[in-house]
C-alpha positions as CSV (number, residue, x, y, z in Angstrom):
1,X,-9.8,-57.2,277.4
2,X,-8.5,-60.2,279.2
3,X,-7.6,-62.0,276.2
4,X,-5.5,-59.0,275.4
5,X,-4.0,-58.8,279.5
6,X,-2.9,-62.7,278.9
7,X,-1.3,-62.0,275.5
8,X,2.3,-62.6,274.7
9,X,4.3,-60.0,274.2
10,X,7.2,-59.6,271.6
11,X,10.2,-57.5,273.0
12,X,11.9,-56.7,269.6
13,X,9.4,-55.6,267.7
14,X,6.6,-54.5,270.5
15,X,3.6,-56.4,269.3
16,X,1.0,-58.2,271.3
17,X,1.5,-62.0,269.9
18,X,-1.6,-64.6,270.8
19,X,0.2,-67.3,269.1
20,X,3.5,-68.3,268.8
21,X,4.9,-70.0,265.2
22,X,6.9,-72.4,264.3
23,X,10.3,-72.1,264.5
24,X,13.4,-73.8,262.9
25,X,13.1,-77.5,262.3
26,X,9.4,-77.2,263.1
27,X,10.0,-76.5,266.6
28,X,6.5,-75.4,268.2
29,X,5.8,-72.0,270.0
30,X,9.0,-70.5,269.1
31,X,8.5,-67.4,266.5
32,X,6.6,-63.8,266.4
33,X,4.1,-64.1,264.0
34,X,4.9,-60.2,263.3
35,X,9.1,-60.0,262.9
36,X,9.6,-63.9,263.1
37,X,12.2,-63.2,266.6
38,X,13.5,-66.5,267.9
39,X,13.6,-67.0,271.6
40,X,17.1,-65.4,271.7
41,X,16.4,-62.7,269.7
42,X,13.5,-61.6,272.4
43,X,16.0,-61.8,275.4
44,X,18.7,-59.8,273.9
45,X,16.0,-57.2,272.6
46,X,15.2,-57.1,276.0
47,X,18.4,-56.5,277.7
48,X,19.1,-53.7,275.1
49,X,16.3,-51.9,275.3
50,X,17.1,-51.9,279.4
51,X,20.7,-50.4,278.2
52,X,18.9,-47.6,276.4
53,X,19.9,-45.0,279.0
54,X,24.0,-46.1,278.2
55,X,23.2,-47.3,274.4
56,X,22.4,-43.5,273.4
57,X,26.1,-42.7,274.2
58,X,27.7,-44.9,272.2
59,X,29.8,-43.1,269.7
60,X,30.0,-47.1,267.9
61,X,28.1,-50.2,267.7
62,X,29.1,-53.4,266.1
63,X,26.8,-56.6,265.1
64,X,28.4,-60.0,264.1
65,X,26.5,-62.0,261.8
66,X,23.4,-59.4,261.8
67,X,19.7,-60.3,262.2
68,X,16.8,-57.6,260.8
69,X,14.9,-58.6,264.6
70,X,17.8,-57.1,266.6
71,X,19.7,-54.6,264.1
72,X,16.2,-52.2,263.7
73,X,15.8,-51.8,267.5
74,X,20.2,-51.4,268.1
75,X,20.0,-48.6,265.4
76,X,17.0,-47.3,266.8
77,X,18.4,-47.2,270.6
78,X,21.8,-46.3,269.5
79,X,20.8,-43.1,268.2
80,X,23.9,-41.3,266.3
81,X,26.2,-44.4,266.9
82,X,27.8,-45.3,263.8
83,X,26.4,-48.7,263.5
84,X,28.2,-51.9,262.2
85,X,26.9,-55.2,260.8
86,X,29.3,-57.7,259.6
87,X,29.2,-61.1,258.3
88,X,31.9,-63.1,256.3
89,X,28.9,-65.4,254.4
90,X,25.8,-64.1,254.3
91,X,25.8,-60.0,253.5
92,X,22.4,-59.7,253.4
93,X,22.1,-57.5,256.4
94,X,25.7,-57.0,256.7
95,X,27.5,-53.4,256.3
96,X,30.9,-54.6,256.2
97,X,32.1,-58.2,254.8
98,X,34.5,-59.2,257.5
99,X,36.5,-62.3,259.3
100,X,35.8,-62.6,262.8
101,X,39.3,-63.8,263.4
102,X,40.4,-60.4,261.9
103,X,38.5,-57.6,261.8
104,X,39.0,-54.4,259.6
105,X,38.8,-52.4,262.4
106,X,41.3,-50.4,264.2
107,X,42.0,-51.4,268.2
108,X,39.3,-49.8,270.6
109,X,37.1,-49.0,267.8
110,X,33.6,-50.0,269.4
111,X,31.7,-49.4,272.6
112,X,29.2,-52.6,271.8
113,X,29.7,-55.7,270.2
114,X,26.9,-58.3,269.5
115,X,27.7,-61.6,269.3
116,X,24.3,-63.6,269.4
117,X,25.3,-67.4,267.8
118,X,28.6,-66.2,266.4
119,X,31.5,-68.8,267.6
120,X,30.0,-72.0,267.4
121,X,30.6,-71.1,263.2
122,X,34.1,-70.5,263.6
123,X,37.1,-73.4,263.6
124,X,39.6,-70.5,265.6
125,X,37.1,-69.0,268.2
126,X,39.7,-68.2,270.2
127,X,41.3,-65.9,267.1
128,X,38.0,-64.5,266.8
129,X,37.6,-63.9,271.1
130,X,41.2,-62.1,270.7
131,X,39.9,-60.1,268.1
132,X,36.8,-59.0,269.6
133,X,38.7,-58.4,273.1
134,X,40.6,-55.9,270.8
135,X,38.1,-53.8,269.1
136,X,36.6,-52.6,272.3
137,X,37.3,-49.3,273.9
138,X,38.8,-49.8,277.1
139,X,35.1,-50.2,279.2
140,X,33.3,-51.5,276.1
141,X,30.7,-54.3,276.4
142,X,30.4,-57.3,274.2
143,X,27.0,-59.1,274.7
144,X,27.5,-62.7,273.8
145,X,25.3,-65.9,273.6
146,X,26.3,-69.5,272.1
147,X,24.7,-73.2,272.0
148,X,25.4,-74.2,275.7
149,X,25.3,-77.1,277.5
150,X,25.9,-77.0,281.7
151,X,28.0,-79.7,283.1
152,X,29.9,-80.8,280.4
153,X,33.0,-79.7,278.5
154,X,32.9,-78.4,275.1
155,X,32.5,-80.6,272.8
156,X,33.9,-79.8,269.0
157,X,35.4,-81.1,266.1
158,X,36.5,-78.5,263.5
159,X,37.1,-82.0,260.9
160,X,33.8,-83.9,261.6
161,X,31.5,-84.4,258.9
162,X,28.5,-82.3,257.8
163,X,26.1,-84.7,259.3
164,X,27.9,-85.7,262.1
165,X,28.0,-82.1,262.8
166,X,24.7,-81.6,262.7
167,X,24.3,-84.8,264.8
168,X,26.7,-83.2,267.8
169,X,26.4,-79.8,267.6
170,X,23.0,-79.6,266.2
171,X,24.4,-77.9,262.7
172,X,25.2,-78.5,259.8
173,X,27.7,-75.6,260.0
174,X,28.7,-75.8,263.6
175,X,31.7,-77.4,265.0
176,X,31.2,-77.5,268.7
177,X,28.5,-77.2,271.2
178,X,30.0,-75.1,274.1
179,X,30.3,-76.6,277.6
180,X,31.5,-75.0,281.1
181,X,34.9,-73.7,279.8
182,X,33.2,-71.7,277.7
183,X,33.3,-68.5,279.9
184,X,37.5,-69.5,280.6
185,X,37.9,-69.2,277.0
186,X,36.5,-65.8,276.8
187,X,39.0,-64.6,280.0
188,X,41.8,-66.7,278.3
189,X,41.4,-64.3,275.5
190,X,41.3,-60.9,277.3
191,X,37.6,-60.5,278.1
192,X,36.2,-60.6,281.9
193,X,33.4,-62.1,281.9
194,X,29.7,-62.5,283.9
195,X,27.3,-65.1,283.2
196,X,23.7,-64.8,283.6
197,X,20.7,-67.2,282.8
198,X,17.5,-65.5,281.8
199,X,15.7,-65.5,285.2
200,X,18.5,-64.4,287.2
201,X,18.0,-61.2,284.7
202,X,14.2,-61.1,284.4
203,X,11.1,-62.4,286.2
204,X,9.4,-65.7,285.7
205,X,6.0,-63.8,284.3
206,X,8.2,-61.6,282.0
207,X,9.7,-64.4,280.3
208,X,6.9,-66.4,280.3
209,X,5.0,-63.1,278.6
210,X,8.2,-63.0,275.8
211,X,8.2,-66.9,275.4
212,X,11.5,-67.0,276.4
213,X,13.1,-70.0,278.6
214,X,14.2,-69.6,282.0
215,X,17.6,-71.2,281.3
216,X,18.6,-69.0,278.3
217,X,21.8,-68.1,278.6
218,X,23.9,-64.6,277.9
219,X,27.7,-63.6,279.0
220,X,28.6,-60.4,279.3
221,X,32.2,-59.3,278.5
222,X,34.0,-56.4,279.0
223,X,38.1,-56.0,277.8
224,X,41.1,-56.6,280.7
């Protein structure tokens, strides 16, 4: 029994985890051995499964750049939203193949938009943080993490090299690593803004429990 009390716990898919895998690059303790989440993916399952109570009312729900760990528990605690995923590159998961910069969708189309890893991808973020300001109904929530780095500007080169991107920005396919403007360039766009770190949200023995850091970031967004 105690062995089970002191297990981890794994938010987005609710299993008891005693060991944490490998994640990308190797990195240790990072993974659910059950539904391979990431250490992001647990903190947003978290937070959404705390909106349940306002998730079941959404008439519709959109997911950039889609991942299986978060889009089975946003279906399952949207209810009869009509649910979204939508990607430009990879359309494995994706509904809807779509620019970020310029959605298919008409203005105030969603109550909930996930962007989870999203911007640091694309050269014109702040086309694509226009864009997303637009799609939500007036009250709408975006939900929105990047690469983050406190005390420093952004740094980003849309030109640099494949491997000197991945030497800044940690990517091969990245072409900045946010800094503190990051949350200016969401309100330059339309989108007011909180930002939280994960234990101003949760307790230190929860997110030790999901194996998520303390200084995980998340902004959430609402339209002007």
């Amino acid at each position: 029994m105690t062995g089970v009390q002191n297990a981890g716990f794994c938010p987005a898919c609710f299993s008891l985890v005693e060991t944490w895998t490998p994640g990308p690059g190797g990195r240790p303790r990072a993974s659910c051995p059950v539904c391979h989440s990431l250490e992001r993916h647990r903190f947003l399952a978290s937070i959404l499964y705390d909106f349940r109570l306002w998730l079941c009312t959404c008439r519709a729900v959109l997911e950039y750049a889609p991942q299986p760990q978060i889009s089975v528990l946003l279906k399952k605690l949207a209810g009869a939203a009509t649910y979204v995923g939508s990607d430009l590159i990879d359309l494995r998961f994706a509904t809807v193949a779509a620019d970020a910069c310029s959605m298919p969708f008409q203005d105030r189309s969603f109550d909930l938009a996930i962007s989870f890893h999203v911007l640091e991808h694309i050269p014109d973020d702040a086309a694509a943080m226009r864009d997303l300001a637009r799609i939500l109904v007036p009250g709408g929530l975006a939900i929105i993490q990047v690469p983050h780095r406190a005390g420093v500007p952004t740094d980003e080169d849309i030109n640099a090299s494949p491997e000197e991107r991945t030497r800044r920005f940690g990517q091969h396919d990245h072409v900045r690593y946010y800094g503190n403007d990051f949350q200016q360039r969401l309100e330059d766009a339309g989108l007011e803004t909180q930002y939280f770190s994960a234990i101003d949200v949760y307790s230190s023995e929860k997110l030790e429990r999901w194996n998520v850091p303390k200084s995980h970031p998340i902004w959430l967004a609402r339209s002007c």
